[in-house]
C-alpha positions in Angstrom: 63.8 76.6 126.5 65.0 80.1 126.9 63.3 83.4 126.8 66.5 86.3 126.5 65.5 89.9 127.8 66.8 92.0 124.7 68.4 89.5 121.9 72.0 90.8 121.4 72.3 89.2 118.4 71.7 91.9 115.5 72.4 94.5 117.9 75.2 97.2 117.7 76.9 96.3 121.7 79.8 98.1 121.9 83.1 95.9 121.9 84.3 94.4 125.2 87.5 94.2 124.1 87.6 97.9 123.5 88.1 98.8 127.3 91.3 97.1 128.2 92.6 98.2 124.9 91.9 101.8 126.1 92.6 101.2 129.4 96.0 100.6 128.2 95.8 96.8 129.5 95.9 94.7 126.5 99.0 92.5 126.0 101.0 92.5 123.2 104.0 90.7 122.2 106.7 93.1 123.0 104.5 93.6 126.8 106.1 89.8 127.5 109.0 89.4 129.6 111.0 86.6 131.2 113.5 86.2 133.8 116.6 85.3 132.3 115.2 85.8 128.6 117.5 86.5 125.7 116.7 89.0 122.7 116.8 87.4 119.1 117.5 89.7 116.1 117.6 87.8 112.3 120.6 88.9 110.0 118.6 89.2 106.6 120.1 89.1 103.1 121.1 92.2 101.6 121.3 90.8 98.1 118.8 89.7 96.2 120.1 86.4 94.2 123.2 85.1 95.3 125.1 81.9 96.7 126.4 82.1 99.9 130.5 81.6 99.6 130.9 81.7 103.6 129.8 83.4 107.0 132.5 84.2 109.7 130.4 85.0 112.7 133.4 84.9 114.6 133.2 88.9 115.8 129.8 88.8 116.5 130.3 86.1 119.1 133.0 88.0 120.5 130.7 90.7 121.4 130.0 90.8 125.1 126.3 89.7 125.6 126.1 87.4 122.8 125.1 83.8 123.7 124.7 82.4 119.9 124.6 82.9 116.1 122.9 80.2 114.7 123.5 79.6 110.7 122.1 77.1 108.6 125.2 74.6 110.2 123.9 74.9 113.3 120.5 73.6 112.5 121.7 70.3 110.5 121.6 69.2 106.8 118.3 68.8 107.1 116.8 71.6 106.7 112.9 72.1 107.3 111.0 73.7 104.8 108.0 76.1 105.2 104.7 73.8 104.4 101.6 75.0 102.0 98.5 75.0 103.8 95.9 76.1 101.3 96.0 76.1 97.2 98.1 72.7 97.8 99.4 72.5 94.2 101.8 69.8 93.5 103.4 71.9 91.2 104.7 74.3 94.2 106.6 71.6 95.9 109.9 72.1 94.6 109.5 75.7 95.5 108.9 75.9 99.1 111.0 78.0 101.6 114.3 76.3 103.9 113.7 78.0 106.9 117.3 79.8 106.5 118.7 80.5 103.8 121.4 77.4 103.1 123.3 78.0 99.9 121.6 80.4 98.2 119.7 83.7 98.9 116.5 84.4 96.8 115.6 87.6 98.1 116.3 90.5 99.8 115.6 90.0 103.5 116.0 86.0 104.0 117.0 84.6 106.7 120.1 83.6 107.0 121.3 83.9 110.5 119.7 84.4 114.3 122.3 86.2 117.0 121.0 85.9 120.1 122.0 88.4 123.2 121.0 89.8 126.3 119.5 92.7 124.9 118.5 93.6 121.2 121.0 96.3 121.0 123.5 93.9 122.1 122.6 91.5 119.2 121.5 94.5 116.4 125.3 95.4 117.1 126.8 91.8 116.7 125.3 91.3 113.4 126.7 94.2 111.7 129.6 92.5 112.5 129.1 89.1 110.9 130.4 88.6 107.4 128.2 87.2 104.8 130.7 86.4 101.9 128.1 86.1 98.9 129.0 85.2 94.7 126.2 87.2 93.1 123.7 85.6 90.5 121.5 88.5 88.4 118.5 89.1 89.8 114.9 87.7 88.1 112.4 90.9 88.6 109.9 89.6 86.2 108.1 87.8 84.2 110.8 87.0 81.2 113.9 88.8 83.2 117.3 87.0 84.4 119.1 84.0 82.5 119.5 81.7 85.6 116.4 79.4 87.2 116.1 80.3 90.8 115.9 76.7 91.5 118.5 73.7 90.2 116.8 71.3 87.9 114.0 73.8 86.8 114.3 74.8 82.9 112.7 78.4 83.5 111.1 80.5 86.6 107.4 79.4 86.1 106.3 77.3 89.3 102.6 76.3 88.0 100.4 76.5 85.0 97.1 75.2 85.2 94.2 76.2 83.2 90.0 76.1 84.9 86.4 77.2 83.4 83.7 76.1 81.7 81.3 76.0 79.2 82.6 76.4 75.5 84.5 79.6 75.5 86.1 79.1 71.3 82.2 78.9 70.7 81.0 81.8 72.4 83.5 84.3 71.2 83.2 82.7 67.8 79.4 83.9 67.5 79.8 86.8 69.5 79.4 90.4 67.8 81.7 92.4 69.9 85.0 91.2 71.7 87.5 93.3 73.5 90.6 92.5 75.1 92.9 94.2 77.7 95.7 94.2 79.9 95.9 95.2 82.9 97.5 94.7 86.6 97.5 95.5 90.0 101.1 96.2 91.8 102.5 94.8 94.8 102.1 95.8 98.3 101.4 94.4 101.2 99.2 94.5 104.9 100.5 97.0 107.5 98.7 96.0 110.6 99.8 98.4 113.6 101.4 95.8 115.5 104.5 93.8 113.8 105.2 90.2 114.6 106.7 88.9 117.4 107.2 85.7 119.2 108.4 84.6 122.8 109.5 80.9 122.8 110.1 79.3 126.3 111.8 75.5 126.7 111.4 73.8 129.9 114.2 71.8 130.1 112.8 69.2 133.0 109.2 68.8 131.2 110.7 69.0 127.9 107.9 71.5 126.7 107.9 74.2 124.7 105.4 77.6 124.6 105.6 80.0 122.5 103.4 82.8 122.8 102.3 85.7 120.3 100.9 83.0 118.1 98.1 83.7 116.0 95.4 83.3 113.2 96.2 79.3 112.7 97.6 78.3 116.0 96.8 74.8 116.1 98.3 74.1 112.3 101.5 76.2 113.0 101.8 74.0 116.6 101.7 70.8 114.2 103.9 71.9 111.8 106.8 73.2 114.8 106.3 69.9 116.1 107.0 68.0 112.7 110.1 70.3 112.5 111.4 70.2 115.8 111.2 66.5 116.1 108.5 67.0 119.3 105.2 65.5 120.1 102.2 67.7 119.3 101.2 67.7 122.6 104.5 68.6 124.3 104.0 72.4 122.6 101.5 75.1 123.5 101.1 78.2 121.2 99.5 80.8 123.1 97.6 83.5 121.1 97.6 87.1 123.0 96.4 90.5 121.9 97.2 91.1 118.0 97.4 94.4 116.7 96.0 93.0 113.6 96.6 90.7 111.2 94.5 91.6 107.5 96.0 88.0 105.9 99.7 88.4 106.4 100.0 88.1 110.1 100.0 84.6 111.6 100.9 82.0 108.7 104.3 79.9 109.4 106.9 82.3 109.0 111.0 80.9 109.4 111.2 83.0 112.3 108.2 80.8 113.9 110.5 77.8 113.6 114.0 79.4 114.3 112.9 81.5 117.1 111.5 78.1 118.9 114.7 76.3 117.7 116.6 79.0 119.6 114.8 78.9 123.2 115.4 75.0 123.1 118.5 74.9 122.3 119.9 77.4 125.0 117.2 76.5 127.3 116.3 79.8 128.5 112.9 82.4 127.1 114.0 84.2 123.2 112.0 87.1 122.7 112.0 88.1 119.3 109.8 91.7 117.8 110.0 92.4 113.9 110.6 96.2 113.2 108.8 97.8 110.5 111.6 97.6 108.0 111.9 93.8 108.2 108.1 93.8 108.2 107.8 95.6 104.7 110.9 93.2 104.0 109.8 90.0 105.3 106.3 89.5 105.6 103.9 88.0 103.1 103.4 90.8 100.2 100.3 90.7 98.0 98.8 91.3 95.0 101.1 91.9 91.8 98.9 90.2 89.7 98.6 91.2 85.9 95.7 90.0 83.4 95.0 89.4 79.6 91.1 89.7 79.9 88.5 89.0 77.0 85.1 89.9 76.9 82.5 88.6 74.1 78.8 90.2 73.9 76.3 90.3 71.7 75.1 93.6 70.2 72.8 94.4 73.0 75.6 94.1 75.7 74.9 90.6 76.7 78.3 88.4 77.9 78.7 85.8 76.2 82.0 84.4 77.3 84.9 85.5 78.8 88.6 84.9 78.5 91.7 85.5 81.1 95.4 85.3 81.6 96.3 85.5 84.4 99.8 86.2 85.5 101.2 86.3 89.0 104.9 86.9 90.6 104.9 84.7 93.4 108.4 86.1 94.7 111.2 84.1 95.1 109.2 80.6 97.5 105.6 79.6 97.4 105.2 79.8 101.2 101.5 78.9 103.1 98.4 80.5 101.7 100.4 82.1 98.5 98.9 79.9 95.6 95.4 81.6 96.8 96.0 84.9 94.9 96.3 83.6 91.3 93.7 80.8 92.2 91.2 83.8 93.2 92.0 85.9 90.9 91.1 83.4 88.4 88.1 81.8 89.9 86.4 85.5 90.5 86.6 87.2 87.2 83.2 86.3 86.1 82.2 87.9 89.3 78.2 88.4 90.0 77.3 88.3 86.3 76.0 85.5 84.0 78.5 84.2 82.0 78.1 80.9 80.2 81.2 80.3 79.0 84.7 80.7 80.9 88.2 80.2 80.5 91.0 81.2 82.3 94.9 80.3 82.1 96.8 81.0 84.9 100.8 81.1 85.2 102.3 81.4 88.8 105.9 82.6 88.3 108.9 83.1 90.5 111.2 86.2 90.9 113.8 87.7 93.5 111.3 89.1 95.8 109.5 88.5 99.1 107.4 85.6 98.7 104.3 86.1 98.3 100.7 85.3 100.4 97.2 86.4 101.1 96.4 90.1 101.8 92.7 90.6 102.5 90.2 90.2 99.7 93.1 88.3 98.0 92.3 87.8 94.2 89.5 89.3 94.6 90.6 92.8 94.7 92.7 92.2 91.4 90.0 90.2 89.6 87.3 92.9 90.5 89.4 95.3 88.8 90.0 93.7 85.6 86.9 92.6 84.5 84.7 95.9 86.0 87.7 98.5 84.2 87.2 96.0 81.0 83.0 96.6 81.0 83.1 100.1 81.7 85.1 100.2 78.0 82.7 97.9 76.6 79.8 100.2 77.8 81.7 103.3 76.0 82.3 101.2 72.8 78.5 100.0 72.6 77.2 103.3 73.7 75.8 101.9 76.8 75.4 103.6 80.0 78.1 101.6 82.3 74.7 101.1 85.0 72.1 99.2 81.9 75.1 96.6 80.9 75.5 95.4 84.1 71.9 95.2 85.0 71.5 93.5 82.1 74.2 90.5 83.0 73.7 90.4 86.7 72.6 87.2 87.9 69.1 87.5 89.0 67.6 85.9 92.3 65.7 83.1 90.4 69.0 81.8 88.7 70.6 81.3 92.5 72.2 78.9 93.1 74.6 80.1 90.7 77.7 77.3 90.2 80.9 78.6 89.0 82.4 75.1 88.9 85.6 74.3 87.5 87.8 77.6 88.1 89.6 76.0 90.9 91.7 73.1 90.5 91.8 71.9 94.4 88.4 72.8 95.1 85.3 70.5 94.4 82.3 71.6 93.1 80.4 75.7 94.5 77.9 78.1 93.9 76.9 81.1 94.6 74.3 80.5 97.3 72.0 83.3 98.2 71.2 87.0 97.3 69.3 89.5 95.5 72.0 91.4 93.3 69.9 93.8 91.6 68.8 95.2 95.2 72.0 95.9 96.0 73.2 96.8 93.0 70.1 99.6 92.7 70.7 100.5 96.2 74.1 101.8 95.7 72.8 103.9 91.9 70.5 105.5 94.7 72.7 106.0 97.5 75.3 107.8 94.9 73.0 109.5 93.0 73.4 107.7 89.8 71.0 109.3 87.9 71.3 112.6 89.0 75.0 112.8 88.8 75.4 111.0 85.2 75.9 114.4 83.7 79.0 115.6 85.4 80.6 112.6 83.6 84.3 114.3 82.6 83.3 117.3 83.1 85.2 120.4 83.9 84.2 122.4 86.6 86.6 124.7 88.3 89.7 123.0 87.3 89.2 119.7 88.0 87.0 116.9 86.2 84.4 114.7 88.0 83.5 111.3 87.5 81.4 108.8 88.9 82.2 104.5 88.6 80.6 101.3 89.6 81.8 97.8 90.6 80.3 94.6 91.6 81.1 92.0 93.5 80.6 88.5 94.7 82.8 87.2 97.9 83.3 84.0 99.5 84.2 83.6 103.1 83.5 80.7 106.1 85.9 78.3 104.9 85.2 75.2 106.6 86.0 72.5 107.6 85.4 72.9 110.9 85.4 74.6 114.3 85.3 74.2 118.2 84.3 75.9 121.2 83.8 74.9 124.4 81.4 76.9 126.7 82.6 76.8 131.1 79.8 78.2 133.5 81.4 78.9 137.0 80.1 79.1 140.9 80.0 82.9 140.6 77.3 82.8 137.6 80.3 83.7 135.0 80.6 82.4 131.4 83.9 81.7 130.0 84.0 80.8 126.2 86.9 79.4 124.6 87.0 78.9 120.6 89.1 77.9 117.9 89.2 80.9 115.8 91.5 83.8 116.4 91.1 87.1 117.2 93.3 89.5 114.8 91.6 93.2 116.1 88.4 92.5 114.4 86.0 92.4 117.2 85.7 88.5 117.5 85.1 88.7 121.1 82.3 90.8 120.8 80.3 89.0 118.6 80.9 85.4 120.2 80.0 87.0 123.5 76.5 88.2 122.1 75.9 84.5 121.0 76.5 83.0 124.3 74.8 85.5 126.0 71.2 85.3 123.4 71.9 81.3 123.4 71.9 81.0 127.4 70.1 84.2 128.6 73.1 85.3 130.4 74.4 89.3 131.1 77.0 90.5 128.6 79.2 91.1 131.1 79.5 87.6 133.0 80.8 86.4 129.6 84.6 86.3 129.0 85.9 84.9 125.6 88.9 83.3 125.0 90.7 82.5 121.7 93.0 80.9 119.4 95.4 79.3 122.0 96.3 75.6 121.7 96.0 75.4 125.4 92.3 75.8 125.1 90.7 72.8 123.2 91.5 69.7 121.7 91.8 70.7 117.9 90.9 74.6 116.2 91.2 75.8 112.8 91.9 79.5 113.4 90.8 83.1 111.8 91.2 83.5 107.9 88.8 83.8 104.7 86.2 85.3 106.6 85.1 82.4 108.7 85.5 83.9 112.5 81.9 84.2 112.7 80.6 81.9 110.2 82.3 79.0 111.5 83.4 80.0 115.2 80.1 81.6 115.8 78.2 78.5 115.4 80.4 76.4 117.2 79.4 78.3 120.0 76.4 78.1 119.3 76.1 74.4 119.1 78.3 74.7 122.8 75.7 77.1 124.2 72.2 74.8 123.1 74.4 71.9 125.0 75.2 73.8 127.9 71.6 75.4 128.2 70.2 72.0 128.3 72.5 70.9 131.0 71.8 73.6 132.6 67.4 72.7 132.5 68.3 69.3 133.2 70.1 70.5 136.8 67.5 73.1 137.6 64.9 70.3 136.7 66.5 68.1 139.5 67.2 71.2 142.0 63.3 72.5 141.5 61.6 69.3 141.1 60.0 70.8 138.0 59.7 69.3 134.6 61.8 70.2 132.0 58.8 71.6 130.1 58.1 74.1 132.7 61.8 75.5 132.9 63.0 78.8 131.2 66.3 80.5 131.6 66.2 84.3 131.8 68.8 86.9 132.7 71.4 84.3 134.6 68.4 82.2 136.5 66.3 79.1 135.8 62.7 80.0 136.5 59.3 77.6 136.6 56.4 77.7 136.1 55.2 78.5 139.5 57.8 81.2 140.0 60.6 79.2 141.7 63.7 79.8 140.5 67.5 78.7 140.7 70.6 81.3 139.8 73.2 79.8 137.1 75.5 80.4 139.9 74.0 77.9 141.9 74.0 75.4 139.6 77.4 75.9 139.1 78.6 76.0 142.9 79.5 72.7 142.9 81.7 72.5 140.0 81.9 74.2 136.5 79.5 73.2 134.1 80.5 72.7 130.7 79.8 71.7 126.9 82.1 71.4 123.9 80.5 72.8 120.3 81.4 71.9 116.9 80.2 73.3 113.7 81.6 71.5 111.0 80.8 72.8 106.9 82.6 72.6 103.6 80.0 75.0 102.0 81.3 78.3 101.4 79.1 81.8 101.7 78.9 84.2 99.5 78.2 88.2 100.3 77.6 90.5 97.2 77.0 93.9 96.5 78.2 97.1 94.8 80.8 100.1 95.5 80.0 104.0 93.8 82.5 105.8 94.2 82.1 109.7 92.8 85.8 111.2 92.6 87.5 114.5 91.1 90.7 114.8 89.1 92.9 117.8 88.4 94.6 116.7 85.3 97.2 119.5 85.8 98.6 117.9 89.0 97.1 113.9 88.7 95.4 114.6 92.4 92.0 112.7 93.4 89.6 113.6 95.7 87.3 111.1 96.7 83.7 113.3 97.1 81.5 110.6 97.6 82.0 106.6 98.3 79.1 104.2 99.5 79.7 100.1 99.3 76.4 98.0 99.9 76.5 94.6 101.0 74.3 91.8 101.9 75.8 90.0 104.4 73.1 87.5 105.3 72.7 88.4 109.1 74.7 90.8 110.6 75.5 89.7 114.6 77.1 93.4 115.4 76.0 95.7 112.6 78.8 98.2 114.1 81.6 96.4 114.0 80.5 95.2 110.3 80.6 98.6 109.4 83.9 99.5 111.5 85.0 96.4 109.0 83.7 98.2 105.9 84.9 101.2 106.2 88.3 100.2 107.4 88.6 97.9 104.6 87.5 100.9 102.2 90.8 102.9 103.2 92.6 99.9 102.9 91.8 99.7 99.3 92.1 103.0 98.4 95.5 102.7 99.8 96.1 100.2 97.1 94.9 101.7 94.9 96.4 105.6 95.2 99.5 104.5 97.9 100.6 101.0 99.0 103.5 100.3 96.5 106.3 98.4 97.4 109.0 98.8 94.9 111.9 97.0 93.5 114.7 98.0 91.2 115.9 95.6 87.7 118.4 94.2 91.2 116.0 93.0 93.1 116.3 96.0 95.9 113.0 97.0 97.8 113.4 100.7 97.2 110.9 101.7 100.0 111.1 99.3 102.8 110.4 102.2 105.5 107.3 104.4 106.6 108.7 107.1 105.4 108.8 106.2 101.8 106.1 103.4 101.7 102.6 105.4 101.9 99.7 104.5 103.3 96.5 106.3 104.2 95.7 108.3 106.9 92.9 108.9 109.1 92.1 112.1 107.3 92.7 111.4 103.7 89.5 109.8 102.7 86.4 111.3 105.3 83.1 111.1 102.7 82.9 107.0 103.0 79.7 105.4 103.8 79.0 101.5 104.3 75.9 100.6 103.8 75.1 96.7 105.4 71.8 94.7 103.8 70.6 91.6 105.6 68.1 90.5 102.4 69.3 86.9 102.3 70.8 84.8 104.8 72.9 82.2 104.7 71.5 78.6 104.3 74.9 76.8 105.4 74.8 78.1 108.5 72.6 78.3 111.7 73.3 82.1 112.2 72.3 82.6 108.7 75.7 84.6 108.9 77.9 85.7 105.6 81.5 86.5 105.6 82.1 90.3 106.3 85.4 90.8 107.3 86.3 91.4 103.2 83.5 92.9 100.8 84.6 96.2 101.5 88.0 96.2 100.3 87.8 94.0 97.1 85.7 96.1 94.6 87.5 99.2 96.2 90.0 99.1 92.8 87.0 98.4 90.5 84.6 101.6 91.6 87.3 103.9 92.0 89.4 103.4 89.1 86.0 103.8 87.1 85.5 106.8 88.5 88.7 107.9 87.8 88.5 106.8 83.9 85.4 108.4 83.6 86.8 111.8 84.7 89.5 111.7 82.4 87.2 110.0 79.2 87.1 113.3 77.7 90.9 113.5 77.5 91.1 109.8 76.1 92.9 108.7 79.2 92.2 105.0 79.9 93.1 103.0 83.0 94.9 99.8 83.1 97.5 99.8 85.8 97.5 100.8 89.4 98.3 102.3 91.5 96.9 105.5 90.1 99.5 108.2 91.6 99.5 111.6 90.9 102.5 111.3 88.7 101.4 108.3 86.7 97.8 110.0 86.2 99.8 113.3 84.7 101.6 110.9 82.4 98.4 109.4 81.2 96.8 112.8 80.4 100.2 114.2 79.1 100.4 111.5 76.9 97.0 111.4 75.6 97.3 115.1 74.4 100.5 114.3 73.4 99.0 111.7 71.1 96.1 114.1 70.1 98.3 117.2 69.4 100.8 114.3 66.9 96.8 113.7 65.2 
């Protein structure tokens, strides 16, 4: 048994990570360097449709310093393509990514060749050089623009149609008294973590192994899916996952630069160091969102939902690559979101354009989804003369209806429900936190120059995505803890939290415990960081390691102290009986390194809920917002480090205001990103939005787990959309300005109101 000091679980310990980072001793990927090691640089289409005619690379091998360009030729006729890890539709198939471009371009910023030389300036220079002769093909931009299928033996651009619910939707709008339909959508953008990608790949030519390190958030499925490309054994390649300057979704999934980059290093048999800059970021990563939806609502004449209906539309760019059939499957699956709706239907179309494929950007679907349907019952209150507060009281599931199943909204998913929660105590909590009551009254008003408004949005969230995950717990001779897991650490405080765990589950100091994460080298098999599972899923694996090691532990302090079992407690590093003898951990572990492997394995997902208020101003002269107020509430079962869940929250807060007042990325009817650069691409800064409060509940823990843990790591970005635009449309009601689109810019607000008094002054 063990009897800890002070339990660390639950309590805000200040992040261990936080001192090399300040110390200015993390390790990043552009910190890595190699004797002898080569600098890679990708030449990127410039056009966004077009067949490739020829490439004369002659000049650029003439440059002194250059050891290779490597084109489609050099990699064979067999070219691999990218794999789809999650949302496996059969329908995307025909649509995944060639590594390099072969053929054809599909969008602006493919890869179509890798120069390699001894410095990156050396190799930036030799592919300016390199002639790409291309035979243009118009560019697709949307939904029903360009003539031409982006892939041979396809009639049109759409890569999956698929329709999910349940219940008896005709029938429910069919006896309903009130149904209202709108359109609306969310634009594209995309995740700017500080740190871009970047990758060293060394091949030892006598072992015939190859590492590549900067790996991250799914090391162990990228290392199987290099090996599969490359032709290797699994076990002859080590990815090695260092410090990441974040990740929010986009960083870490199988990129082509993760296969050519290792391609490279073994075929000239020397360390490639390759570091993304922030243009080929915004250009290459995984973009997000640019989802738009037809959304019905049926109620009966007190407000009660009935049924809803969706479309729901999503440009996929110009592949389906990993993770990016997610964001139309979430979008769909949470637009009944935390209300009782009997009867569902939703269509969803995934289409294809000449843009940067697309993937998951934290909260993906959900962000979109939580902005349909709260902007639609906000103008279903006003129609029905409701206060926006009462209708959703009245439709939010209550406690005694939990579990809540939402089956049949996603077609590779089996059966789910929404598991715990009390959704009217978070949903009063935030009415109180923002003053709901009080501030109702300074709805649209004007008040020196600018008009206020106040909006709501609910939310339910998934996260701990199973199916499984390792750890594997090391005490040493000098009474230190080493814990190795699975997951991956992205920036988020992983190493924090798993260290409190070990630390409560053996009654060992803080600061004898080192963590260790993600790399391949580590364990035999680990499923990585993504859908909010870190904790959820990594945390109990270490759990299940530490109650195995503990008991080890007793069972050699039993032996060492003659005592029973029974009579043995471990307490601050040391084994102590009953009669006061006691044994240090370090002892134990003189002899040789004790140890014990942990699994947690679960294909039950959790579900955090909760509610955003956000209380804004608008100056309809100008379009400007200022956000006055903002609180988010969320149960998230049991909080290990309530700090770093609300570092999460709040940091997740700007990042959805960024989408939905900044992050825009832009193409023209070519296929051009306008605004691949920081200085046109806008993003929040520290100082735009200071008046947010996260508010963390612990009412309901988890059942599917042992830490009683929920997913954190999203619920305060993905109703960001909902509450804000709310508030936005509230303080512009008077001027009968309604909100569909985002992002809500300055300039697109002014043409709402403009237009509205345009249309009031033609009345």
């Amino acid at each position: 048994m063990t009897e800890p000091v002070k339990p660390l679980i639950g309590s805000a310990v200040e992040r261990m990570e936080d001192a090399r980072f300040l110390a200015g001793a993390g390790t990043f990927a552009d910190d890595l360097h190699r004797d002898g090691m080569l600098h890679a640089v990708i030449l990127r289409s410039s056009i966004a449709h077009a067949r490739i005619v020829a490439i004369d690379a002659s000049a650029a091998l003439g440059v002194k310093g250059v050891h290779a360009v490597i084109t489609a030729a050099d990699i064979g006729a067999d070219i691999p393509l990218i794999p789809l890890r999650l949302a496996p539709l059969p329908a995307f198939e025909p649509f995944r990514q060639p590594v390099i471009a072969m053929d054809k371009v599909r969008y602006v910023g493919e890869p179509i060749a890798v120069i390699v030389a001894e410095s990156r300036a050396l190799a930036e220079d030799a592919l300016e050089v390199i002639d790409v002769q291309f035979a243009a093909v118009s560019a697709v931009t949307g939904y029903a623009s360009g003539t031409e299928a982006l892939f041979a033996g396809s009639d049109d651009n759409i890569a999956a149609r698929y329709d999910a619910g349940f219940g008896d939707v005709e029938a429910a709008f069919a006896a309903a008294d009130y149904v209202r339909t709108e359109r609306f959508s969310v634009q594209r953008h995309t995740a700017l973590p500080m740190e871009t990608r970047g990758l060293l790949a060394e091949w030892d030519q006598v072992s015939r192994r190859l590492v590549v390190t900067g790996a991250t958030k799914v090391t162990f499925y990228n290392r199987r899916t290099l090996a599969g490309m490359l032709g290797m054994r699994v076990e002859d390649i080590d990815l090695i996952e260092i410090d990441v300057g974040g990740g929010f979704g986009v960083r870490g999934e199988f990129y082509p630069e993760d296969f050519l980059i290792a391609f490279v290093a073994r075929k000239l048999g020397c360390p490639v160091k390759w570091i993304e800059d922030r243009r080929e970021h915004l250009m290459a990563i995984n973009h997000s969102r640019d989802v738009a939806c037809e959304l019905s609502i049926a109620c009966d004449k007190n407000g009660m939902f009935l049924g809803l209906r969706g479309k729901v539309f999503s440009d996929m760019g110009a592949y389906i690559r990993t993770n990016g059939g997610v964001v139309p499957a979430k979008a769909a699956q949470f637009l009944p979101g935390p209300y009782r709706i009997p009867h569902v239907g939703v269509a969803v179309e995934a289409f294809l354009t000449n843009k940067t494929p697309v993937g998951t950007y934290r909260g993906p679907g959900r962000f979109e989804a939580n902005f349909f349907r709260e902007r639609l019952i906000d103008m279903i209150a006003a129609d029905l003369g409701m206060d926006p507060a009462d209708i959703r009281r009245k439709n939010l599931i209550t406690e005694e209806e939990l579990p809540y199943p939402i089956d049949g909204l996603v077609p590779y998913e089996g059966p789910t429900a929404y598991d715990t929660g009390d959704y009217l105590a978070a949903f009063q909590r935030a009415l109180d936190e923002i003053g709901w009551q009080e501030k109702k009254s300074l709805q649209g008003r004007l008040i020196d120059g600018v008009r206020h408004g106040i909006g709501l949005g609910c939310f339910v969230e998934s996260g701990g995505a199973g199916p499984k995950e390792n750890a594997l717990l090391t005490l040493h001779g000098d009474g230190a803890l080493t814990v190795a897991v699975g997951s991956s650490v992205l920036g988020q405080g992983l190493e924090t939290v798993l260290g409190q765990i070990a630390a409560d589950t053996l009654s060992i100091p803080f600061a004898r415990i080192r963590v260790l994460h993600g790399s391949t080298t580590l364990l035999h098999e680990g499923f990585g960081t993504y859908h909010s599972r870190a904790v959820v899923m990594g945390g109990s694996a270490v759990l299940d390691a530490g109650k195995k090691l503990r008991e080890k532990v007793i069972e050699l302090a039993a032996e060492r102290l003659g005592r029973p079992n029974s009579e043995l407690i471990i307490r601050d590093g040391e084994v102590i009986a009953a009669n006061g003898a006691t044994v240090s951990l370090a002892s134990l572990a003189r002899d040789g390194d004790i140890s014990a492997d942990g699994t947690f394995s679960n294909t039950v997902r959790t579900y955090s809920y909760g509610t955003h208020a956000a209380h804004v101003t608008v100056d309809p002269r100008t379009g400007a917002v200022q956000i006055l107020d903002y609180v988010a509430v969320e149960d998230v079962g049991h909080a290990i480090n309530p700090a770093i869940v609300h570092g999460q929250a709040i940091g997740a807060i700007v990042q959805g205001l960024g989408g939905v007042f900044l992050d825009h990325l832009i193409y023209d009817d070519d296929g051009q990103l306008l605004n691949a650069s920081l200085a046109d691409y806008l993003v929040p800064t520290a100082s735009d939005y200071p008046a947010l409060r996260a508010i963390t509940l612990e009412l309901r823990p988890s059942p599917s787990n042992p830490l009683g843990a929920k997913g954190a790591g999203e619920g305060g970005i993905v109703a960001v959309a909902a509450a804000t635009a709310n508030a936005v449309a509230a303080a512009l009601a008077p001027l009968n300005v309604e909100i569909h689109h985002l992002p809500l810019t300055p300039p697109r607000l002014w043409r709402l109101v403009k237009n509205a008094r345009d249309r009031a002054a033609a009345a």
